[in-house]
Structures are given as structure tokens and as C-alpha cells.
N, C-alpha and C positions, 0 to 999 in steps of 0.2 A: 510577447510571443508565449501561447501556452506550448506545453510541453505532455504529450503522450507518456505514461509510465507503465510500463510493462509488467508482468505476472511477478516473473523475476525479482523486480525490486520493491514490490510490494512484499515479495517473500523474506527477502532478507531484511525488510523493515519491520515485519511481524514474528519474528524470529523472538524468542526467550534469551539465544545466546550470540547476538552477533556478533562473529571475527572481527579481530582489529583489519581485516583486509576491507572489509563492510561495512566501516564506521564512516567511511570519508562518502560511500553511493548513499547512507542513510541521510548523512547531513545534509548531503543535494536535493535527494524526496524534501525533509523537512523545511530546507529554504524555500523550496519551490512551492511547498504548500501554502507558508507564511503570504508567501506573496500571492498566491492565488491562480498559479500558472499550473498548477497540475488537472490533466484531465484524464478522466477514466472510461473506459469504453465496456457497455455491458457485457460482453465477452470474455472482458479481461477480470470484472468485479467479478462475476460467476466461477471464473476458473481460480482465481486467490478463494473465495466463499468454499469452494471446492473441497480445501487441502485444510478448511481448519475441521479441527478433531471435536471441539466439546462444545454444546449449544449454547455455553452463557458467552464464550468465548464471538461464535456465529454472530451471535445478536446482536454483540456489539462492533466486528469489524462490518456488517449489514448496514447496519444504523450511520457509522463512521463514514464509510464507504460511498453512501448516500449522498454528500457530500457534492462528488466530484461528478461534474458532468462535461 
């Protein structure tokens, strides 16, 4: 079963500092990616694209992000 991921925990997956309350939603992103169940909807890839601040930064969650369909 693939798995929808939301704005939200793309957010706190792309964070510089995430809380230890954040670590246990990141490790779920990152199983889920390993295994290949994550899917991303262009709505949601726009709205995370949205909130990053510096171009080198853009280019590579674009590029990353790319990924999931």
C-alpha cells in the first residue's frame, strides 16, 4: 500500500532542527521511502517548494522531490 505524505511532514523532514517529538514522524517518512510506498501529489510538492527560503536549497528538494509520484 502506498502511502500519501502530507505538507506537514515533509516539513518537519526538511527542518535543520528536528524535535525529539519529530524524530519518531521522520523515521516513518524515511522507512516508507526506503520501501517505496511514499507518494507525493503536485499540490503538496508545490506547497513544501513553497516554504524553502534559498535557491541551492529549492533545487535540490525539486530535484529530490521529483522522485515521488
Amino acid at each position: 500500500m502506498n502511502v500519501l505524505v502530507d505538507s506537514s511532514v515533509w516539513s518537519l523532514a526538511l527542518r535543520r532542527n528536528t524535535t525529539n517529538d519529530a524524530i519518531a514522524i521522520v523515521n516513518v517518512l524515511r522507512d516508507l521511502m526506503a520501501d517505496g510506498r511514499v507518494v507525493l501529489l503536485g499540490a503538496i510538492r508545490q506547497e513544501v517548494l513553497s516554504g524553502v527560503r534559498y535557491k541551492e536549497q529549492f533545487a535540490r528538494v525539486a530535484r529530490v522531490s521529483s522522485c515521488f509520484s
